[in-house]
C-alpha positions as CSV (number, residue, x, y, z in Angstrom):
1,X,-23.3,-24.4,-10.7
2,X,-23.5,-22.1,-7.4
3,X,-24.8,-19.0,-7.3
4,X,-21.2,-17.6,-6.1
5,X,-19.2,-19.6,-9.5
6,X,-21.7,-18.0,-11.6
7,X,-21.1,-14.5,-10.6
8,X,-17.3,-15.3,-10.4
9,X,-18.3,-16.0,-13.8
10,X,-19.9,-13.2,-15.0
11,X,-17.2,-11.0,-13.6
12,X,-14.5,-12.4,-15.8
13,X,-16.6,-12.1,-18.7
14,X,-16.5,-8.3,-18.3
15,X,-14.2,-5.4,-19.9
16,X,-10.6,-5.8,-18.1
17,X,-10.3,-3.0,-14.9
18,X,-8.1,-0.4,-15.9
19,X,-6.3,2.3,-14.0
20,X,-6.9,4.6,-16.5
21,X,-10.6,4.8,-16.4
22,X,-10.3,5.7,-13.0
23,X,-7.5,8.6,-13.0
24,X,-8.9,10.4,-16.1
25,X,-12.2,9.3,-17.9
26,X,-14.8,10.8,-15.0
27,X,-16.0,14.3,-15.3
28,X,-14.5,15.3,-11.5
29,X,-10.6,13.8,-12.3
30,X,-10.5,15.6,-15.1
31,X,-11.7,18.7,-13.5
32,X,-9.1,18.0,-10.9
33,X,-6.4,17.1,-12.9
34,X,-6.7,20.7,-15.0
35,X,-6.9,22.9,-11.6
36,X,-3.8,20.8,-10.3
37,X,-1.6,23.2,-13.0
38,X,-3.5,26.2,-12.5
39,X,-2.9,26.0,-8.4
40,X,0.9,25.4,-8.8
41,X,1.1,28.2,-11.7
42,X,-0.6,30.4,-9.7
43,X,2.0,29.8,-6.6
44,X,4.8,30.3,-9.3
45,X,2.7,33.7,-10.1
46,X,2.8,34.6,-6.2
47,X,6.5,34.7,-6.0
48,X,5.9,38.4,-8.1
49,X,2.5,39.3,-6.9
50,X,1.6,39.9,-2.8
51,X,-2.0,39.5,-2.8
52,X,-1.6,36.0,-4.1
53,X,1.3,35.5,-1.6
54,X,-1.0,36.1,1.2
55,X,-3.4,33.5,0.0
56,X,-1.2,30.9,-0.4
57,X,1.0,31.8,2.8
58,X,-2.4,31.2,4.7
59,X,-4.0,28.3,6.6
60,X,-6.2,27.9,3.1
61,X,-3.0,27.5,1.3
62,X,-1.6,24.5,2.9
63,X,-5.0,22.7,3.1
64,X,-5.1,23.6,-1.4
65,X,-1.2,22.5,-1.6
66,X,-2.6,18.6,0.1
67,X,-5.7,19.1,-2.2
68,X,-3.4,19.7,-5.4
69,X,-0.8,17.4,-4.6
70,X,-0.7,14.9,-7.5
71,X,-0.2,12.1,-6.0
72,X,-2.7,12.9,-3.1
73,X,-5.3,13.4,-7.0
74,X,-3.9,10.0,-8.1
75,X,-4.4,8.1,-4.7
76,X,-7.8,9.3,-3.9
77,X,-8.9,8.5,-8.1
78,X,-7.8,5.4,-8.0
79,X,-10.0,4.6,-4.8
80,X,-12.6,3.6,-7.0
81,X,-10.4,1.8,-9.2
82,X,-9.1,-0.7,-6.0
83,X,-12.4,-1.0,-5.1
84,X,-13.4,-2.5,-8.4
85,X,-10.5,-4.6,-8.8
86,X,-11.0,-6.1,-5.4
87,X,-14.7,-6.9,-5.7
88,X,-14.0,-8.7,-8.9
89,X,-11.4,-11.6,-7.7
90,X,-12.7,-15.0,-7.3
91,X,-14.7,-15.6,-3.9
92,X,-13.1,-17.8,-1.2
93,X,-15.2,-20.3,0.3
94,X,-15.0,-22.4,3.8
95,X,-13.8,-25.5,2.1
96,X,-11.1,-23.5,0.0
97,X,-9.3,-22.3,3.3
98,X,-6.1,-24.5,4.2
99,X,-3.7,-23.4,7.2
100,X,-0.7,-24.7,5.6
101,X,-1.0,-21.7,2.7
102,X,-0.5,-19.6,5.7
103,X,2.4,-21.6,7.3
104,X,4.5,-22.7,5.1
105,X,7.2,-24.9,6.9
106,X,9.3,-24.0,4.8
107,X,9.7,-20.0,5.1
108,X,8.8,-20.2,8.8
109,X,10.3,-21.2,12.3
110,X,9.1,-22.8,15.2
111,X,7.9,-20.2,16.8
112,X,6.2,-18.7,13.5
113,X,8.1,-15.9,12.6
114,X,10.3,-16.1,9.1
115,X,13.2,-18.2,9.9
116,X,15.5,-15.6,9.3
117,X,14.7,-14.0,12.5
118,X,13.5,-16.9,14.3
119,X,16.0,-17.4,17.6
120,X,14.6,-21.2,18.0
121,X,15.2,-22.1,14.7
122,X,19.3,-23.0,13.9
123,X,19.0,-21.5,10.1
124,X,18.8,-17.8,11.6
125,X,22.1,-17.7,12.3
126,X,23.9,-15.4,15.3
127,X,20.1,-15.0,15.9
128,X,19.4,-18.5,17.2
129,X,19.5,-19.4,20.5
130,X,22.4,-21.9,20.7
131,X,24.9,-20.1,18.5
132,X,27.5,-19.0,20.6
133,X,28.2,-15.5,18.9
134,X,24.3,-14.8,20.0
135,X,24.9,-12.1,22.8
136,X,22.6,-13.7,25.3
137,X,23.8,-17.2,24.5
138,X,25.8,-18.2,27.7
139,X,29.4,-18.8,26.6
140,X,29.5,-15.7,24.7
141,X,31.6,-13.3,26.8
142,X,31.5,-9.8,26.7
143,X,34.8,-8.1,26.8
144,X,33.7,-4.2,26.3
145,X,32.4,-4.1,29.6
């Protein structure tokens, strides 16, 4: 066996990845998750009292709302977890690489976009080239103008 199978291996061996041991389990999301209710309670708290007003009417205040945005909390936790999930599929070598995964005949045109919007290919409809409702085909005529 390769050095690269037996890693691949190894990898697959191992505990499954899961979400939640990225958005909760560490010290620092749950320390973020609790101040996320605290900030919105104390904006809810600063409808009634000024001094708090002030300090989350102020340039500080809309930098903390991004900070305690949930999902801003959820997307930067689960960094870590994408990073993990991505460094444990399967490695790709030279040999494994075929073009025709890439360019399927059968979802793309000629000129290699989807054949739905393909204009040389006939299955894109008023979008092809030689169908006459096409608005730069030559027989269609224009009567607006």
């Amino acid at each position: 066996m390769s050095l690269s199978m037996m890693e691949n291996s190894q990898r697959q061996r191992q505990a499954p990845i899961r979400l939640r041991d990225w958005l909760w389990r560490p010290w620092y999301a749950k320390l973020w998750w609790s101040a996320v209710p605290a900030y919105w309670l104390g904006m809810l708290v600063s409808l009634k009292i000024d001094a708090l007003a002030e300090v989350y009417n102020s340039a500080a205040g809309g930098y903390l709302n991004v900070l305690f945005f949930p999902p801003i909390v959820a997307l930067v936790l689960s960094l870590g977890f994408l990073r993990q999930k991505l460094a444990s599929l399967p490695d790709q070598t030279e040999d494994e690489f075929h073009s025709d995964d890439f360019l399927d005949r059968k979802r793309y045109g000629p000129s290699g976009m989807p054949w739905q919007f393909d204009p040389l290919d006939s299955r894109s409809g008023t979008f092809w080239i030689g169908n006459p409702l096409n608005p730069r085909h030559p027989s269609n005529i224009n009567r607006v103008s």
